[in-house]
N, C-alpha and C positions, 0 to 999 in steps of 0.2 A: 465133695459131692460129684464132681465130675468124673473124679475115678470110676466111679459108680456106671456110668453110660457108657452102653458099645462108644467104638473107636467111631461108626456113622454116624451115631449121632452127637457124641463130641463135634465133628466136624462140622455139622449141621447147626449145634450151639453155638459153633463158635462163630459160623456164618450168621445167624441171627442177631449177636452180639456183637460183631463188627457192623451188620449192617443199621440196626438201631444205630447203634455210639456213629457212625458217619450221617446217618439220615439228620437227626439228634444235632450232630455240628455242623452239618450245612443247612439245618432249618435258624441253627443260631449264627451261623455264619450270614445268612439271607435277612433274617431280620435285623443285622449291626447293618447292611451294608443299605435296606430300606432304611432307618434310621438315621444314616449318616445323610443318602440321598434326602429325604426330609431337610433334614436340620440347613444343609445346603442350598437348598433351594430359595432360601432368603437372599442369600449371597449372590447367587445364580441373577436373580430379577434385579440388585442393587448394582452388580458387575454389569450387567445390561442396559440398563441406564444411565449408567457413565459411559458407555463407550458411546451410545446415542446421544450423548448430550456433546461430546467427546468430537463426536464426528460432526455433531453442527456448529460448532465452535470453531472447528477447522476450516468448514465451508465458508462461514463468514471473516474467517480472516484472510483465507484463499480471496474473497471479494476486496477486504480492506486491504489485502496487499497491492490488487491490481491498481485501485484508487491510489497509494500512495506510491508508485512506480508512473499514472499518470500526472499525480502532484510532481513528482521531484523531478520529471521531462518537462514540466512546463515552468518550475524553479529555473532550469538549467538553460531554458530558452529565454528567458526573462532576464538572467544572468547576463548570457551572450548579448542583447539586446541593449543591455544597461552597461557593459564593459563598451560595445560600438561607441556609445552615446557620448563617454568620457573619451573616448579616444578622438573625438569628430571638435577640433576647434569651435571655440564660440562665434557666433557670427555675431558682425558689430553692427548694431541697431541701425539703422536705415534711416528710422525717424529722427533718431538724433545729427544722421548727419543732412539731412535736408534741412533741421532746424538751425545747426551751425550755418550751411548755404545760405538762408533766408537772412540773417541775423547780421550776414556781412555784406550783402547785397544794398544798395544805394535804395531809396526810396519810389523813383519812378519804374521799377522792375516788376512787370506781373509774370510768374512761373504756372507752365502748363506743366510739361512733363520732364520724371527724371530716371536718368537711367545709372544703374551705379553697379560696377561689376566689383567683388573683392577676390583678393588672390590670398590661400592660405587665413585666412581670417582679419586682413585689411583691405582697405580701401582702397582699388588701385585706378579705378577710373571713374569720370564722375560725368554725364554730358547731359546740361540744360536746356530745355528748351522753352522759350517765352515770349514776352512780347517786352520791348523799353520805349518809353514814352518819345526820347532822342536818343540821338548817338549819344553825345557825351555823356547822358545817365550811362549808356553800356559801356 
């Protein structure tokens, strides 16, 4: 049937029939690609809210982390403090050794004051001071 048309207007059909069949596939090329947009857009708001949730998540750990950087500086100082403490000789009770003084001391002997230096963690000096009723109790 096309034989049938001048040579212009073949051309002219055949213009019209290209441009249909491409209008024709970009109207259904346009509506797969609304379509697909569509269907996506679930995705779209779901993908979105994980990254928001995503991101607050991060901030609060960005927080938790500061907290346990200043926990394990104050572990580390507490550390140092507690290794000092083992390292520092005991110091020998004081009490007990005034009560030894007392305990060997004669009867007529009142004690005012005592002074007692240790060297290294003993007793190295010891000076009484009091009142004795006689000499010979002193």
């Amino acid at each position: 049937m096309i034989n049938l048309i001048p040579p212009e207007g073949q051309q002219a059909v055949k213009r019209e029939y290209l441009l249909r069949v491409g209008g024709t596939l970009a109207f259904l090329f346009g509506g797969v690609l609304l379509a697909l947009a569509v269907s996506l857009l679930p995705t779209y708001v779901l993908v979105d809210a994980q990254i928001s949730a995503s991101a607050s998540n991060a901030r609060k750990a960005g927080a938790d982390d500061e907290q346990f950087k200043s926990a394990d500086l104050e572990v580390s100082r507490t550390s140092a403090i507690l290794n000092q403490l083992q390292k520092t000789p005991p110091q020998p009770p004081m009490s007990a050794a005034i009560e030894d003084i007392r305990a060997v001391a004669p009867a007529g002997i009142g004690f005012r004051n005592f002074f007692i230096e240790d060297d290294a963690g003993k007793v190295s000096k010891v000076q009484v001071q009091g009142v004795a009723a006689t000499r010979e109790v002193l």
